[in-house]
C-alpha positions in Angstrom: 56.6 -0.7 17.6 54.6 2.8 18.4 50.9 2.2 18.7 49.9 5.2 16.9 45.9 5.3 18.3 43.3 2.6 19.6 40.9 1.2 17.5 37.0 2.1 19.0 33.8 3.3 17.4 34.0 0.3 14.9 31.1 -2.2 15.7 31.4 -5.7 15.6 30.6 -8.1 13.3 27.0 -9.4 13.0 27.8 -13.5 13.4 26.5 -15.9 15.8 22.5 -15.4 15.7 19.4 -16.9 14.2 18.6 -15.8 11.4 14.9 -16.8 11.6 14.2 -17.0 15.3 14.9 -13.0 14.9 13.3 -12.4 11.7 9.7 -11.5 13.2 8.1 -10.1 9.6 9.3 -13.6 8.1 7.7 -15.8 11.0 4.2 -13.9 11.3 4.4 -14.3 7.4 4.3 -17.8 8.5 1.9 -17.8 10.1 -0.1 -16.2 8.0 0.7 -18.5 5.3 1.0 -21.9 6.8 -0.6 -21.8 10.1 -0.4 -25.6 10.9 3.9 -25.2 10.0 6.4 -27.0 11.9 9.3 -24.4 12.6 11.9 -26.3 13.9 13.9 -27.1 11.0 13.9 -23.9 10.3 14.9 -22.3 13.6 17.8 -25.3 13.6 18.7 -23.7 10.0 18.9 -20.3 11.2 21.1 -20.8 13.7 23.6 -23.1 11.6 23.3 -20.3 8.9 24.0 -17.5 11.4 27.5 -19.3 12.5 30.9 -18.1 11.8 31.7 -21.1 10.5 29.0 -21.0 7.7 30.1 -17.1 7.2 33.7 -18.6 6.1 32.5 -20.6 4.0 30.8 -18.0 2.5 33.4 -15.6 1.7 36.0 -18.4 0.8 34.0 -19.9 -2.0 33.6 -16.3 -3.5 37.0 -15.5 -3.1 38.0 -19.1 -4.6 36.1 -18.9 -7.5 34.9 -21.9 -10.0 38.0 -23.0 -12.2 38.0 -24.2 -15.7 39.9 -27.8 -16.7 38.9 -28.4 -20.1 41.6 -30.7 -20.5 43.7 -33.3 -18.4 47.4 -33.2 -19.0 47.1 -35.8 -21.8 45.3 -34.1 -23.8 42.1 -35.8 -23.2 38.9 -33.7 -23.1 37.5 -33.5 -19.5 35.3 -30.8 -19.2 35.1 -30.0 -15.6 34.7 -27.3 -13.2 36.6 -27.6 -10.4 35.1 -26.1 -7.1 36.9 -24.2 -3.6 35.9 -27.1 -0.6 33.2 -24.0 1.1 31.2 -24.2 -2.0 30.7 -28.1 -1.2 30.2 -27.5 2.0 27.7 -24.8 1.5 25.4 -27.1 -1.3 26.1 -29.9 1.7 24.0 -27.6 3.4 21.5 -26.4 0.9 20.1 -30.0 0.0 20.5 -31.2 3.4 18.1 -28.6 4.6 15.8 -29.5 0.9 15.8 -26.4 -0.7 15.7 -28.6 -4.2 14.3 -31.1 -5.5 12.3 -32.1 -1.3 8.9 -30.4 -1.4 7.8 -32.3 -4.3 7.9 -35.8 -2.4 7.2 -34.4 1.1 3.5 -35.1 1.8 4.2 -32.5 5.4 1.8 -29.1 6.0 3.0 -26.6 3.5 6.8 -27.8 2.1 6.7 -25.6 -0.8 6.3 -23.1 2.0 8.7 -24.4 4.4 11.3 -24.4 1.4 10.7 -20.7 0.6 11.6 -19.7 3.9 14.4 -21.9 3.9 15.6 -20.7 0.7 15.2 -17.0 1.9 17.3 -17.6 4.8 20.1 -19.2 2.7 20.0 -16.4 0.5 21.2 -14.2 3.9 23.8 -16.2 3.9 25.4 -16.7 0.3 22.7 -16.3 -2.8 24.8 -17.8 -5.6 25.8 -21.7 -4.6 21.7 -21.5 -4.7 21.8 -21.6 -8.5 21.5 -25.8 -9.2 19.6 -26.1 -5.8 16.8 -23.5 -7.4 17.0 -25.6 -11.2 16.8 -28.9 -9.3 13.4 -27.5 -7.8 12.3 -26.3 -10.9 13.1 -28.9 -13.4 11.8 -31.8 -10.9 8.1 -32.1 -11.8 8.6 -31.3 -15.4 10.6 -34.5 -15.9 7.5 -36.3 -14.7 6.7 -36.0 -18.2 9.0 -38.4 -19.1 8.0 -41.4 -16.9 11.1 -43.5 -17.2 13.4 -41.0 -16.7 11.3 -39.9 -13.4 11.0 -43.5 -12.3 15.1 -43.3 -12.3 15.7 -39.7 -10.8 13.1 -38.5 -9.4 13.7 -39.7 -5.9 16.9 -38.6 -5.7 16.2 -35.1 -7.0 14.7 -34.9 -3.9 16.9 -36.7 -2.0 19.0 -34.8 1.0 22.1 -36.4 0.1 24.9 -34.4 -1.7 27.6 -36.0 -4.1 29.5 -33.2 -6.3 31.3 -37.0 -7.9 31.2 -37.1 -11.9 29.6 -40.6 -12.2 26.6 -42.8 -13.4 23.3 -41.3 -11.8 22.6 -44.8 -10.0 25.9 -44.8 -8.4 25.1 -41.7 -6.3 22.8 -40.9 -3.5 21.8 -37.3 -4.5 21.2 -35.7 -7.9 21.2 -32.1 -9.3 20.1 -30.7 -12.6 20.5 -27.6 -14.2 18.7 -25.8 -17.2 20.2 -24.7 -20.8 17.9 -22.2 -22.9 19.2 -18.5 -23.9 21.7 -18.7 -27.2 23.5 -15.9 -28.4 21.0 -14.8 -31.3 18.1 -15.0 -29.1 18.2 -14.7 -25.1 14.4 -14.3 -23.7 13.7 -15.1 -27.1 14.3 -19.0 -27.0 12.1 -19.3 -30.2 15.3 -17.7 -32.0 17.0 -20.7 -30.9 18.7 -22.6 -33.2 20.4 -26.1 -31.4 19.1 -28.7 -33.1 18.2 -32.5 -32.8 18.0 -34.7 -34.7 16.4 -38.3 -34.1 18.8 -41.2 -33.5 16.4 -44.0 -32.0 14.7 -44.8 -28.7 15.3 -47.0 -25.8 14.2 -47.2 -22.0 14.0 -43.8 -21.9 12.2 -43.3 -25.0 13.2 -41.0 -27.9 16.2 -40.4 -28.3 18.2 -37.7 -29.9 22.1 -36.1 -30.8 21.9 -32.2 -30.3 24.1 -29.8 -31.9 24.2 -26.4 -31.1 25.3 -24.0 -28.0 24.4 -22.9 -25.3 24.7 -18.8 -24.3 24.4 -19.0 -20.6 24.6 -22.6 -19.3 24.9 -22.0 -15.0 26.0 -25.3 -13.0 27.5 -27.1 -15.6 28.3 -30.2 -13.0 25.3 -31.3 -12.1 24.1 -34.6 -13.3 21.8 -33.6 -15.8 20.1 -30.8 -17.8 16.6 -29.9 -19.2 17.7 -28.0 -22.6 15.8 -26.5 -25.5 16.3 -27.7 -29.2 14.8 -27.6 -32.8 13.1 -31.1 -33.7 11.0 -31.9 -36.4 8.0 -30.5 -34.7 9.5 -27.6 -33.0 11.2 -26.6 -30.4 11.2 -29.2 -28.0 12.5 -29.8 -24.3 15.3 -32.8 -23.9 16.9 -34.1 -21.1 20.7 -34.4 -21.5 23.0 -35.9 -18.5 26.2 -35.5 -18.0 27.2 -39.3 -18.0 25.7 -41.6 -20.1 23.7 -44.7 -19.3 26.8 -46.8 -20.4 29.3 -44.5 -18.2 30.9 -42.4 -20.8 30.5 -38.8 -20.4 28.2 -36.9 -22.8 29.4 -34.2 -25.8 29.1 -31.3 -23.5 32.2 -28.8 -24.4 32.4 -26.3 -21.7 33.9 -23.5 -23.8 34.5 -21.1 -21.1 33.1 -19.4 -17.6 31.6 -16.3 -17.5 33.1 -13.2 -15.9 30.1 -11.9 -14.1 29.6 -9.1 -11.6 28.5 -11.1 -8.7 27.6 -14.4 -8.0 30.8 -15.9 -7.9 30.7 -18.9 -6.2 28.3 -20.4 -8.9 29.7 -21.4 -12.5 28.0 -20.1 -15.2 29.2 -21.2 -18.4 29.1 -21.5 -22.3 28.8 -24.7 -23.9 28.8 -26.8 -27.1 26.9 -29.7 -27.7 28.7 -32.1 -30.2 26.0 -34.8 -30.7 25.0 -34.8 -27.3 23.0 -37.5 -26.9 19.4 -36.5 -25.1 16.0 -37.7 -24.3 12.6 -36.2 -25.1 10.6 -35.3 -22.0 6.9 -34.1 -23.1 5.5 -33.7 -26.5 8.1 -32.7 -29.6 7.5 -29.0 -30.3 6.0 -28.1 -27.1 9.4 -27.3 -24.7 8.1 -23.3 -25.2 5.3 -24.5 -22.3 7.4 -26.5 -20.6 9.9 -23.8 -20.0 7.3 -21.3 -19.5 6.2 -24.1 -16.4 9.5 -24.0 -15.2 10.4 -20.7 -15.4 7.6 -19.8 -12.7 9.6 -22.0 -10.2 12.4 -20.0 -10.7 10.8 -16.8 -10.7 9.4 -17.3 -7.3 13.2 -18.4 -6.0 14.2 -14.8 -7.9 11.3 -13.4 -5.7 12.4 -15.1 -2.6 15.9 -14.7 -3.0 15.9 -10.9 -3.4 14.0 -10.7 -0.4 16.5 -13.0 1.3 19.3 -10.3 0.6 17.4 -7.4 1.3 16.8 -8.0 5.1 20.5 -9.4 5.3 21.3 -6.1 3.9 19.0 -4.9 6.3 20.1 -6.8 9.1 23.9 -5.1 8.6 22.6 -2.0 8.3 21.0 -1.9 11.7 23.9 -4.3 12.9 26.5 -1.0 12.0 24.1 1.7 12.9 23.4 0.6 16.5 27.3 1.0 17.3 28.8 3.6 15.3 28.5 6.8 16.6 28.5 10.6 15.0 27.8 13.9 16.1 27.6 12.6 19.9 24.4 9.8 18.9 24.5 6.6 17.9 24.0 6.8 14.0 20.3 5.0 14.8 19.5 8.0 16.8 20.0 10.1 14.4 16.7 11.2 12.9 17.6 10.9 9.4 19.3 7.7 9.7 16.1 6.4 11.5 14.0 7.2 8.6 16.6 5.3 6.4 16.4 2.4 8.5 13.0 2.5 9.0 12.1 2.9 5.1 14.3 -0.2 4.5 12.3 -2.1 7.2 9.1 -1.5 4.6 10.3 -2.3 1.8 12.1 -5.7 3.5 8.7 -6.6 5.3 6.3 -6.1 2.0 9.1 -8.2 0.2 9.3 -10.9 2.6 5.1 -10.8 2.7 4.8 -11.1 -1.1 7.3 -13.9 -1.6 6.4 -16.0 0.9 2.5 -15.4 -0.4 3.7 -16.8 -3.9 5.0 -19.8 -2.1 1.8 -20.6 -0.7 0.0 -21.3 -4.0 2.6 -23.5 -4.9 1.4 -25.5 -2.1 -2.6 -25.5 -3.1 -2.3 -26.1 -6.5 -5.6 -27.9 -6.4 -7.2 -24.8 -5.4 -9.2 -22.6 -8.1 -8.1 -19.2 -6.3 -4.7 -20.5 -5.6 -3.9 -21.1 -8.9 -4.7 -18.0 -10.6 -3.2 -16.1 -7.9 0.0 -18.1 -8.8 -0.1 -16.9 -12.7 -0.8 -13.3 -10.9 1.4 -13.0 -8.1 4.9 -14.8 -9.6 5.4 -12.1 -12.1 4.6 -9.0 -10.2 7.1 -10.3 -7.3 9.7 -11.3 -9.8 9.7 -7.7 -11.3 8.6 -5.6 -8.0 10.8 -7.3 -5.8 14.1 -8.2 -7.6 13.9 -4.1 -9.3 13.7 -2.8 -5.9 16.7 -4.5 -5.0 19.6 -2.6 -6.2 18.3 0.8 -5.0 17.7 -1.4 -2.0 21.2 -2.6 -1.4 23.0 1.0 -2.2 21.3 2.7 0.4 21.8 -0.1 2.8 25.7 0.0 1.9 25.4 4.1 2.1 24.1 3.5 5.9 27.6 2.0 6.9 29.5 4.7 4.6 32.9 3.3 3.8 32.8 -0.1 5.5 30.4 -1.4 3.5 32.2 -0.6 0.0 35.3 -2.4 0.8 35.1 -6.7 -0.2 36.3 -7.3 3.5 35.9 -9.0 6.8 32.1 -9.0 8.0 31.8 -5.7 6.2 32.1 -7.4 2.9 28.8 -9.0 2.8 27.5 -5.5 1.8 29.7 -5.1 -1.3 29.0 -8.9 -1.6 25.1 -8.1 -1.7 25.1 -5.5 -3.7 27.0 -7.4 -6.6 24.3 -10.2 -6.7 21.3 -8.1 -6.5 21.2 -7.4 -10.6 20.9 -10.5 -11.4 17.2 -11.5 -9.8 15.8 -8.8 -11.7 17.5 -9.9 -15.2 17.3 -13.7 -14.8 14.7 -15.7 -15.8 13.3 -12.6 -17.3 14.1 -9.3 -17.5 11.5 -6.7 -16.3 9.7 -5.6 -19.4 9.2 -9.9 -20.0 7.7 -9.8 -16.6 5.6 -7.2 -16.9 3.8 -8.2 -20.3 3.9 -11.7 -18.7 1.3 -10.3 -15.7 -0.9 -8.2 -18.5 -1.2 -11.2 -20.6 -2.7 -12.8 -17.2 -4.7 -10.2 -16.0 -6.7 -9.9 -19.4 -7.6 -13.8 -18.8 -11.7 -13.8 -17.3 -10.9 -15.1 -13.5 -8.0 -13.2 -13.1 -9.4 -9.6 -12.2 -12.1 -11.2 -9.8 -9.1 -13.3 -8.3 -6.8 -10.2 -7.9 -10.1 -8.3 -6.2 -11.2 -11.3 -3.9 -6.7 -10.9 -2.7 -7.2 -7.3 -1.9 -10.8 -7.6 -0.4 -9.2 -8.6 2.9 -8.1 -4.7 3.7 -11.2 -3.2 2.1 -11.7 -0.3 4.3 -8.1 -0.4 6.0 -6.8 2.9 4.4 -8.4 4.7 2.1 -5.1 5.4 -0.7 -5.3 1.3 -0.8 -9.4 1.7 -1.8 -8.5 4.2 -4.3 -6.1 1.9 -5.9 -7.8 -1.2 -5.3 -11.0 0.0 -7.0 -8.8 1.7 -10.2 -7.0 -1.5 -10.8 -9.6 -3.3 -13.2 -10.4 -0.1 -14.8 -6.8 0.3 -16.0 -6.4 -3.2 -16.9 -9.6 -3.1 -19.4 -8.6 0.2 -20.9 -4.9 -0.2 -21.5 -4.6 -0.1 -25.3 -0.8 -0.7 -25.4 2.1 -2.4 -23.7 3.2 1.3 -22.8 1.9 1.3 -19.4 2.7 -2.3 -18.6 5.3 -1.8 -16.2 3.5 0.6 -14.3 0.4 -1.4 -13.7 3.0 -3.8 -12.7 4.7 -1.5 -10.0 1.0 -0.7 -8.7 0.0 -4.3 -8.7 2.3 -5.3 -6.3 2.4 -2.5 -4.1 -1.4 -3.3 -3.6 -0.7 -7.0 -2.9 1.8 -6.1 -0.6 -0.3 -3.8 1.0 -3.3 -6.0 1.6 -0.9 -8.7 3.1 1.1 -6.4 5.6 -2.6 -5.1 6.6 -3.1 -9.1 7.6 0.1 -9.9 8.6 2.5 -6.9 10.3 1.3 -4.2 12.8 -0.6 -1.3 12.6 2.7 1.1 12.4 4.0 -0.8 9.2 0.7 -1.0 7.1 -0.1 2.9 7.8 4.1 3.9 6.7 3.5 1.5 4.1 0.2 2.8 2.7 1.0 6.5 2.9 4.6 6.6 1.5 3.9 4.0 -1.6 0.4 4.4 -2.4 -0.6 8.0 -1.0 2.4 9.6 -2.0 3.7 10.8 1.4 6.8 9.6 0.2 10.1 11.2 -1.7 12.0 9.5 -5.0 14.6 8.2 -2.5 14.3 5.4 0.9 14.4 8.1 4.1 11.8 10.3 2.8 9.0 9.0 5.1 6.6 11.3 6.5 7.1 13.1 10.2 4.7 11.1 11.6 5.7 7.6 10.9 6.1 5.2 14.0 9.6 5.2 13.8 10.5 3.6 17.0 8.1 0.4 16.0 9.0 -0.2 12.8 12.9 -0.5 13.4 12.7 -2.5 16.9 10.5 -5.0 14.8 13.4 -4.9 12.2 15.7 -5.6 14.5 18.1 -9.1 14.0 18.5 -9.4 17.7 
């Protein structure tokens, strides 16, 4: 066979490093955060996430997606989702390291906090087996409404153990749950719901009820349980339906079919039926609108975190490509343009990373005054800053290794594999128009403008765009008339936050880029439009995965 040329210029793939030992903007936000925080789980984490091995396992259970067996060859109704072995593998992984239900029976220094970086770091690797492990965290302290129910799941919500087996919640070691809200008719709108239940007696668990209705999206449909939303007598009420019953039959959950999405392909999401379901009340009837609301903040801070997780990976490959492939005689990360690229990315990664891992932290101080307005403030603003950044984010990222990173191949195919997923933060859990009247509803609330200015008081005086913006923020908030601006205070929010945390927590070189490109306007309507006299050089070596 004629070898028509040798194959050079192409770098090599970025696999076998630590993901955290070399992500320096996560581990000063650390530090920042949760001073007293052991790292060594998380530096053992990185390393097993940076591994070939777990990279294969990545890309298999995308490319051997969730399968459908609504039937057995009888005839008999089964209703199960059958999974590719990596996707086990990778939820092994997930709970193992207790990115679930853990932080909310570890008594440690900071787990919520500990978890958040964990979960970031996942995210690097593969975002969408993540799905029940984010739920399980969520749903967790809301069934301690329920005290029965708690008393029998709780601990192994939390436990590190993982069993993907269809069988009696006291028979395995570890447990997962999921969530069922949005119907067809309504989506955000869960007051449009119209599942119904209807009572049908009590026992240990209390009230009990048979639900009819559907479900519109219904992710993880094999874990053990779900908290779902239904019409009672009082309301629309939270209920807590498993999968298997207490007497070992399985429950009237039709799985009607998956759904056909644009990324996240490992995870099923589904449409389901509830045919009499049998379920138990957890809280008061009529008041499941709070307790989704209460839930819904967990997962807004794993959308946060998340989206963050995938924009340094993106990051990460970008750099990764850019330091081998040469052009025009340079390395492409010599090239000046390229370097602002890079080095606009490594901003907009940093303040991410900052603001997530900031959120996290008041999940860990909810006793605190401060803390726990910051928590109303700060989870919507990340939600909708963060995860609608993302997408612009990832195609300039996949622009930086041209062709490469467009083709759903080899190493290279994390890019295209990023870029699929990084929709769906911004649109789950609430879109960005829901976030965005969700933080002026909180800012309008007495404490909140005082907590918001005490957050920003630690770069008073640090750069003077920040002042302006700082000082204009409560202004704007009393004398917005309409919902028309919402979005905007929302954007400006955030980039303040961010701002005041990268002034405490990154160098000098990233808070003055940051400031002058996002808040003084020295700064174009696309990433690489930094101005001349940016620190290039010390922005992208502290960007660096390696």
């Amino acid at each position: 066979m004629d070898i028509t040329h040798e194959v050079f210029n192409q770098p090599d793939p970025l696999v076998g490093y630590n993901l955290f030992d070399t992500n320096q903007p996560l581990r000063d936000a650390l530090k920042f955060n949760a001073p007293a925080l052991d790292i060594t789980e998380l530096s053992s984490l990185g390393a097993t996430l940076g591994s070939a091995g777990m990279q294969n396992h990545a890309r298999q259970a995308n490319i051997h997606t969730p399968e459908l067996h609504s039937h057995d060859r009888f005839g008999r109704r089964i209703d199960r989702v059958e999974f590719h072995p990596s996707y086990h593998a990778l939820m092994a992984l997930a709970t193992g390291a207790g990115l679930h239900g853990t932080p909310w029976a570890d008594q440690g220094a900071s787990p919520h906090v500990l978890r958040a970086a964990g979960f970031m770091l996942f995210t690097e690797l593969e975002p969408s087996i993540l799905c029940p492990i984010s739920m399980t965290y969520a749903v967790t302290p809301a069934l301690r409404s329920n005290a029965a129910i708690y008393a029998d799941w709780g601990q192994k919500l939390a436990s590190r153990a993982y069993d993907p087996e269809l069988k009696l919640w006291r028979d395995k070691p570890g447990l997962t749950m999921g969530m069922g809200m949005t119907e067809k008719q309504g989506g955000s709108d869960v007051r449009a719901n119209t599942t119904r239940a209807e009572p049908v007696g009590s026992d240990a668990w209390g009230a009990r009820y048979a639900v009819t209705g559907h479900k519109w999206f219904f992710s993880a449909p094999m874990c053990d349980a779900f908290l779902v939303l239904a019409q009672t007598k009082s309301g629309l009420s939270c209920l807590f339906l498993p999968r298997v019953l207490p007497d070992g039959n399985l429950n009237a959950i039709r799985i009607q079919r998956l759904k056909d999405k644009l990324g996240n392909k490992a995870n099923a999401s589904s449409e389901v039926e509830f045919e009499g379901a049998q379920a138990w009340l957890v809280g008061e009837e009529g008041r499941g609108i709070p307790q989704i609301l209460e839930m819904g903040t967990m997962t807004r801070l794993d959308c946060a975190l998340g989206t963050s997780g995938l924009m340094r990976q993106a990051l990460c490959l970008a750099i990764r490509h850019t330091s081998q492939r040469k052009a025009f005689g340079k390395l492409l990360i010599e090239q000046p343009l390229m370097r602002n690229v890079l080095a606009d990315l490594a901003l907009e990664s940093e303040a991410a990373t900052a603001l997530a891992i900031r959120l996290a932290r008041a999940f860990d101080k909810t006793g605190d005054a401060h803390e726990a307005v910051m928590a109303r403030l700060l989870t919507p603003i990340a939600k909708f800053w963060i995860c609608k950044r993302g997408s612009h984010f990832a195609q300039e990222a996949m622009e930086c290794l041209g062709g490469n990173g467009y083709v759903e191949e080899g190493g290279e195919g994390v890019m295209a594999r990023i870029y699929r997923e990084m929709p769906l933060n911004s649109i789950w859990e609430g879109a960005g128009n829901i976030m965005a009247l969700d933080l002026l509803r909180a800012l309008r609330k007495a404490d909140a403008v005082a907590a918001l200015a005490h957050e920003l008081s630690a770069a008073k005086g640090a750069h003077p765009a920040l002042d302006r913006l700082s000082a204009a923020l409560p202004v704007r908030v009393e004398e917005m008339a309409t919902e028309l601006e919402a979005r905007r205070l929302a954007q400006d929010v955030a980039l303040a936050v961010q701002a005041a945390l990268l002034y405490q927590t990154a160098p000098a070189a990233v808070f003055s880029a940051f400031c002058d490109s996002r808040i003084a306007g020295n700064w174009g309507q696309a990433f690489g439009t930094l101005g001349a006299g940016t620190d290039f050089d010390s922005i992208i070596a502290r960007a660096m995965p390696g």
